[in-house]
N, C-alpha and C positions, 0 to 999 in steps of 0.2 A: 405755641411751639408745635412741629411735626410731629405725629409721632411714629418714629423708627422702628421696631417689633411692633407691626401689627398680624397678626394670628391669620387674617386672611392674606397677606401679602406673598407672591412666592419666593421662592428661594433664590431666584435668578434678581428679583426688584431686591431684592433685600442685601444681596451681595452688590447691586449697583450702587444701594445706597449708600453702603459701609465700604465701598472700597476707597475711598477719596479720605475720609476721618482715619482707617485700619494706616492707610500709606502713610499718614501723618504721624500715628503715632508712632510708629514702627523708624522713621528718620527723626525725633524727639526722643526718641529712648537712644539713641547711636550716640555714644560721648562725645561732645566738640564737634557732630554734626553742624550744628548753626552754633554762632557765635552768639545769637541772641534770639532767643527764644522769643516771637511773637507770639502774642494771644491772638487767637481766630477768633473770630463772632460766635457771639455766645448760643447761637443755633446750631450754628456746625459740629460744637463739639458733641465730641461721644467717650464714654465711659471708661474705664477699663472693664468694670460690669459687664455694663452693654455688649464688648465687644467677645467677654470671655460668655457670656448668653448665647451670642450668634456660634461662635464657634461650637457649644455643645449643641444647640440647636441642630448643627448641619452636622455632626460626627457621624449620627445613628443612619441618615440618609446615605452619607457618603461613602459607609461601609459597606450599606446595605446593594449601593451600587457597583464598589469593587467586589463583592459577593458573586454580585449578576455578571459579572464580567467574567470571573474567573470560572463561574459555573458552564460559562457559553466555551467559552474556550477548552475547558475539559469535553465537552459535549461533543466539540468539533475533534479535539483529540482522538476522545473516542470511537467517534464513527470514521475515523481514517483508518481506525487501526482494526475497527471490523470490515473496513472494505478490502483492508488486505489479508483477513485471516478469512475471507472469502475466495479472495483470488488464491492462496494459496491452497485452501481446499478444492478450488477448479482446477489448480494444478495437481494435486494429490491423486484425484479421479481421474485425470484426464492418464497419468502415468499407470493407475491400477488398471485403467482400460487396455492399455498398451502391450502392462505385462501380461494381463489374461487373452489377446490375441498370438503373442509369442509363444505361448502356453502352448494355445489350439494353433498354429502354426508350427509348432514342434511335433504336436501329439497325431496330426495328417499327417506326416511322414513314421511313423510306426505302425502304420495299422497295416501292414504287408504290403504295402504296395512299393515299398524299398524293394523287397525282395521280385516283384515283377518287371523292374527296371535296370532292378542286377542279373536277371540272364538275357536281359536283348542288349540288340548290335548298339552300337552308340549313334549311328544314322539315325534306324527307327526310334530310338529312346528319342532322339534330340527333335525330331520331327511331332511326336507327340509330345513331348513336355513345352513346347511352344506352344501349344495349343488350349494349356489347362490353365487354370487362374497362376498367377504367377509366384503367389507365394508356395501354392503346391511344390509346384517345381522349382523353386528355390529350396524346400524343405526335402526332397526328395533329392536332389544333386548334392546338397548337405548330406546326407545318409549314407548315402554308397563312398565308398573307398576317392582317394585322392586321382588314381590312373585313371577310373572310368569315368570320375567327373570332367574329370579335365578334356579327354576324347567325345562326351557329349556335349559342353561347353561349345569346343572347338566345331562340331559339327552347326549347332544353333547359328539361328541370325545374331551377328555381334552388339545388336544394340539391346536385344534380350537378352543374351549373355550376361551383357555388363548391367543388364539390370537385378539379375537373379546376381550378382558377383556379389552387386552392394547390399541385396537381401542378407545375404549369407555373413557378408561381413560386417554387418550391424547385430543380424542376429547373436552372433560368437563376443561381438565386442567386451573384451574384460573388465572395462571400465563401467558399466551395464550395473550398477547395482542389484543385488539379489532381494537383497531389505528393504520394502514400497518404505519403511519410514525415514 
């Protein structure tokens, strides 16, 4: 006779062997499955033993694989959820950068130079503040009163204008949270 549980055998040869005898007996235990129960050759058969052996045999392996499974998939969870608590610290910075340039984009326009562009003509204003970096002078036409922006505005080229317009009106924006958290 074969023998069925051998120690070298693997788990894969061992489930091919027992699957044909397990199928059998598993339609033999179903009530009025068969009308008449044949006997198989007396090689084939296999245990109830036997078969509850295979079964503890493969439990500890087959845990040990859902184990592995679900360790990989946490694993992968994981590093999804550190690649976005990545990208959100990139956004984090990228926003404290932003507010520390509005900062110093506010803090240029106090240092007196508001006040030498509040006693010129709004020609000569508008002729030089074209000419300075542009958030300068977006920060500086923010400063001075509503009348005299608007008349140096008006004197500028209108595509800097409306460039310094949308400086201004992003700066002010109140939707603009104050709290980087």
């Amino acid at each position: 006779m074969m023998k069925i549980l051998d120690p070298k055998m693997s788990v894969v040869e061992l489930a091919r062997r027992l699957a044909l005898p397990a199928a059998a007996v598993v339609l033999l235990s179903i009530p009025g499955a068969f009308a008449q129960e044949a006997e198989a050759p007396a090689g084939d058969v296999v245990s109830q033993d036997e078969i509850k052996q295979f079964c503890t045999n493969i439990a500890d392996p087959a845990r040990d694989q859902r184990y592995l499974l679900q360790k990989q998939e946490l694993e992968k969870l994981r590093a999804d959820v550190d690649t976005r608590i990545a990208e959100m610290e990139k956004r984090r910075d990228e926003y404290q950068d932003w507010l520390k340039r509005r900062d110093t984009f506010l803090k240029q326009a106090e240092a007196g130079l508001t006040d030498i562009y509040k006693k010129m003509k709004p020609d000569a204003a508008a002729s030089q503040l074209q000419e300075v970096k542009i958030e300068v002078a977006a920060a500086v036409i923010m400063r001075l009163s509503a009348q005299q922006s608007s008349l140096i505005l008006n004197e500028m080229d209108p595509q800097k204008a409306a460039v310094i317009a949308n400086i201004i009106a992003s700066a002010s924006d109140p939707n603009t949270s104050k709290d980087p958290s």
